[in-house]
N, C-alpha and C positions, 0 to 999 in steps of 0.2 A: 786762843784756842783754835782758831781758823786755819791760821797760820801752821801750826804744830801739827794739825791734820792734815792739811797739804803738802807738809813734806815729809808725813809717814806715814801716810794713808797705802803708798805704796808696799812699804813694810807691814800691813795687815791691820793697823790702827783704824779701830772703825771707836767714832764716835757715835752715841746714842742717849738723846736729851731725856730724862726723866722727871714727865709733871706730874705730879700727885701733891694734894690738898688745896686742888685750884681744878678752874674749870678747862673745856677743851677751847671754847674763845679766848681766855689770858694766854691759855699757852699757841696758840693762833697769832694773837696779837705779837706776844714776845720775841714768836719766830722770826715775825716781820719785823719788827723795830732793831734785833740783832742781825738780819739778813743770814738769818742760818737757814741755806737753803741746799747744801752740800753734805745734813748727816739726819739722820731720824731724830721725831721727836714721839714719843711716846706718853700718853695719859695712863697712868696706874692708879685708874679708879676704885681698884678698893683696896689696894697699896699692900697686893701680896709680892710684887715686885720689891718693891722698895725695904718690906720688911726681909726680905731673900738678902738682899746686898746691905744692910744694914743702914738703909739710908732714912734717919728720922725726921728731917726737915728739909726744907725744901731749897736753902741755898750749900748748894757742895758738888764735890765731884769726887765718884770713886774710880778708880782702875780696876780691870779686874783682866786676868789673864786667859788665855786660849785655853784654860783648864777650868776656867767660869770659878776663878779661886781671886777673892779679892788683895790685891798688893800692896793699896795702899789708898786710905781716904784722906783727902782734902777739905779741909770747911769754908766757909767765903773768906775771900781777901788773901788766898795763892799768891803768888805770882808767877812766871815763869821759870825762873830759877830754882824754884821746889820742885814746881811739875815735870819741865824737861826731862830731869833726868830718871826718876821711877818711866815715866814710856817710853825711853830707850831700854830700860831694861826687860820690857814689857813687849818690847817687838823686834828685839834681836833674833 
């Protein structure tokens, strides 16, 4: 993910972590331990966020586009090869 943000970050890929159903120290912690220190992390404490992007638990990743219209969701265990290419279509 780090990776992928750094080489299209410049094309307007903005990453934004979403924790909900955990506290603001886990997600503190998690920051630190993955060294995500180059995108927002965000607590969605009473998970009107998360119910907006359709996100019910807590390990995934959604896309959503410059229209705030979701493109496409992820659940854990992606890899690369899925993701790349939905956020090229996402930041052309």
């Amino acid at each position: 993910m780090k990776r992928i943000h750094s080489q299209y970050q410049e094309k307007g890929l903005i990453i934004i972590g979403l924790g909900f159903q955990d506290t603001k120290d886990n997600l503190i912690k998690y920051a630190k331990e993955m060294k995500i220190d180059d995108w927002a992390l965000v607590l969605d404490v009473d998970g009107h966020v998360s119910a907006k992007y359709g996100v019910v638990y807590g390990a995934g990743t959604v896309l959503i586009n410059r229209d705030e219209i979701v493109t496409k969701r992820f659940i854990a265990g992606f890899g690369e090869n899925e993701f790349l290419p939905e956020v090229e279509k996402i930041v052309k």
